[in-house]
N, C-alpha and C positions, 0 to 999 in steps of 0.2 A: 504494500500500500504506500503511496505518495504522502509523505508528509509537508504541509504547510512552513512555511519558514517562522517560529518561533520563536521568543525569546529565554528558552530555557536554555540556562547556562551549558546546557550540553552540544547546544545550538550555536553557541556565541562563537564569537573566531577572535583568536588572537595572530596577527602578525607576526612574525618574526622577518628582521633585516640583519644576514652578516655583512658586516665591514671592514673592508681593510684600504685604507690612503683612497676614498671615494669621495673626497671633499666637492668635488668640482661636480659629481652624479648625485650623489644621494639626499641631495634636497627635492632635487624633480620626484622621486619613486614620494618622498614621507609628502610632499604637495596633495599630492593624491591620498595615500595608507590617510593619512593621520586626517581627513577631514571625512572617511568614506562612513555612511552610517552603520555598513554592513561590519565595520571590525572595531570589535568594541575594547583593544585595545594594540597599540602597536610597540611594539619592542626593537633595538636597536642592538645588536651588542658588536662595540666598536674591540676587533679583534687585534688591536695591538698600534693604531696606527699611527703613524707620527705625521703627518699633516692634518690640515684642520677637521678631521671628520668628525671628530666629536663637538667639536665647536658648531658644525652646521648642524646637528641631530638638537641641540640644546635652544637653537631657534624655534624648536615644535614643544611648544610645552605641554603637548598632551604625550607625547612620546618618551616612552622609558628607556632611558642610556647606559647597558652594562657595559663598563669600559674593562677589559681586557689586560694586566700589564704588561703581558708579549704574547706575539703572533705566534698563533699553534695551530692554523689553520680553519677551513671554514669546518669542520667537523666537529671539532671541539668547541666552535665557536655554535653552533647550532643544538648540541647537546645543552650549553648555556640557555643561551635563547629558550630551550623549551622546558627544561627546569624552573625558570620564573615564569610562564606564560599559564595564566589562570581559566582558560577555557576549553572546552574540550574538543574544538576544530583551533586546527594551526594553520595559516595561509606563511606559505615561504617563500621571499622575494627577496631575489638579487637585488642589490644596492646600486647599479649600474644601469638598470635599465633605460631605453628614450624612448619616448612617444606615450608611454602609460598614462592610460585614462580614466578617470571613475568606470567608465563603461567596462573594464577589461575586466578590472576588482567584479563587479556585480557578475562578469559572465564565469569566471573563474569559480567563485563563492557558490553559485547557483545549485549547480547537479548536486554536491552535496549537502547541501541545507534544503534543497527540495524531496531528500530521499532517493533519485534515481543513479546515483551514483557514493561509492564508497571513497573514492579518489581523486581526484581532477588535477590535469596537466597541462600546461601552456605548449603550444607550438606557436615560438616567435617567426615574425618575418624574415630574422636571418638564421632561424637556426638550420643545420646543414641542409644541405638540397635533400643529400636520402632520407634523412627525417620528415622533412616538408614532403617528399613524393611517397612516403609511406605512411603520414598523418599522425608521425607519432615521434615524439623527441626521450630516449629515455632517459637524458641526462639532464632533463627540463631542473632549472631552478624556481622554476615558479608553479606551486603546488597549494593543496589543499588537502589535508587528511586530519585524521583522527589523531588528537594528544597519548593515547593510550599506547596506540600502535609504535608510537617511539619512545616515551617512558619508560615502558618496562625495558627497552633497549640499550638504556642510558651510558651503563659501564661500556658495554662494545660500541657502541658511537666515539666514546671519548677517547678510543683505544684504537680508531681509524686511521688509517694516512688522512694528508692534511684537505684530500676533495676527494674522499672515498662516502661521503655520505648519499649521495643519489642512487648508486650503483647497491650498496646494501638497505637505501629502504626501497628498492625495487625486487629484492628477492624477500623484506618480509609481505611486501602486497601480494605477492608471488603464492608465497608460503602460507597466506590465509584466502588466498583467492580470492580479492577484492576487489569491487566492481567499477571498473578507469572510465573515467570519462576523460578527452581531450578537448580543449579551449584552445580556438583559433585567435590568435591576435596576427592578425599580417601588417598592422601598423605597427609594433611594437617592433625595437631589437634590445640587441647589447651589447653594449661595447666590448668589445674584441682586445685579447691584453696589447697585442700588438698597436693597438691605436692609444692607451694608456701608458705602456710600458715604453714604445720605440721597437722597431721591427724585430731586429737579434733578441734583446730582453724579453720582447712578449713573445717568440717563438719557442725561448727557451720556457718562459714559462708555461706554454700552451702544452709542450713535450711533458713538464712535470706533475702536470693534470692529467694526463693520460696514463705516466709511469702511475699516480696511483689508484686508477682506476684500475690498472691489470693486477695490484698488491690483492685489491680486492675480491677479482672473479677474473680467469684465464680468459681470454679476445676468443674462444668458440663460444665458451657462455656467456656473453655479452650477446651475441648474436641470439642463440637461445632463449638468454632473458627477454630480447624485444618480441620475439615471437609472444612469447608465453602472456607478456603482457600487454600483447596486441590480443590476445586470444580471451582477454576480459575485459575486453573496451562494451560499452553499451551502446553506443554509438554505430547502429546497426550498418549504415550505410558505406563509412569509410571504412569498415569488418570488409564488408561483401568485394568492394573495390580490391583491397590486400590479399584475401581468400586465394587467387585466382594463381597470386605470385610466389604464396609460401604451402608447403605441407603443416597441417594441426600439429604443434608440436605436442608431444608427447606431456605428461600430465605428472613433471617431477620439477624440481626444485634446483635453480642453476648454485 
């Protein structure tokens, strides 16, 4: 059965934002988080940065600022984050994003505060081409799930490489069969390190997002996973298009 959008605390969404040297982005994402009615409260936790980012999060005063004393990555930084976060849906947004609109917020929030969905995931405008042409990003930072689902997870989140967090709560949605919705935002991107960092610096840092993605799950099960969690999308229509190009994968746990 469809449930109505309620205000029982179990219904409420809190925010999370990690940060790291975002000074220059992360007032555009809280412009938006922090005045949306749908998130009844927003969280920041600045993970170590030494330019102004914490200075710009302090210009929202409805926004809460865990400041960090050194960078341990966004994994630890998000086990943070949802340790203080008092409601029982979490929405998790990149600190970097452009283009983000109240509109994105309400469509993101949606599927799961209306019941039809367990999960919700952003496909941005630039995220990779194979993602955009298979409707499904599984490295999305922009999310909607249940506080519970990562609580009990706390100690092994904290115990992640430093961007290993998308990649393991994708095997626990996995591992309770939980029902994905995807949210299209084709106005929306993110900045790319290489446009932050300078081309070499962000390449190298692009490569060290990657090495901890494979600490986390070996590149066949990565492949595997997006199967698997294309295979619990409710989103009948972009299933049926994908169907066509993959075999059912098999019904185990990457």
């Amino acid at each position: 059965m469809t449930r109505s959008f309620a205000p029982d605390s179990l219904l409420r969404v809190s925010c999370i934002v990690c940060a790291y040297n975002e000074a220059p982005r992360i007032g555009a994402v809280l412009a938006i988080a922090a005045a949306h009615p749908l998130l009844s409260e927003v969280i920041v936790v600045d993970d170590g940065s030494t330019d102004g980012t914490a200075d710009v999060v302090r210009r929202f005063s409805s926004v809460r600022l865990i400041s960090c004393p050194v960078n341990r990555g966004k994994s630890a930084a998000m086990a943070t984050g949802i340790e203080a976060a008092q409601n029982g849906l979490l929405m998790l947004l990149d600190a970097d994003l452009k283009g983000l609109a109240p509109n994105h917020i309400t469509a993101l929030a949606a599927p799961v505060l209306s019941g039809k969905a367990d999960v919700t995931l952003s496909l941005r405008q630039n995220s990779l081409l194979l993602f955009r042409a298979i409707g499904l990003d599984f490295v999305s930072g922009e999310r909607v799930v249940r506080k519970d689902l990562l609580s009990e997870a706390l100690k092994e989140i904290h115990g992640l490489p430093r961007f290993g967090i998308e990649v393991f709560m994708n095997r626990l949605i996995i591992a309770r069969k939980l029902r994905i919705s995807v949210t299209h935002w084709p106005h929306v991107t993110q900045s790319r390190k290489t446009e932050k960092l300078g081309y070499w610096k962000g390449v190298r840092a692009e490569w060290r997002m990657i090495s901890d993605l494979l600490k986390v799950t070996y590149p066949l099960a990565l492949f595997s996973q997006t199967c698997r969690l294309f295979a619990l999308r409710v989103d009948q229509a972009d299933r049926a298009r994908f169907s066509v190009r993959i075999k059912k994968p098999r019904d185990t746990v990457a």
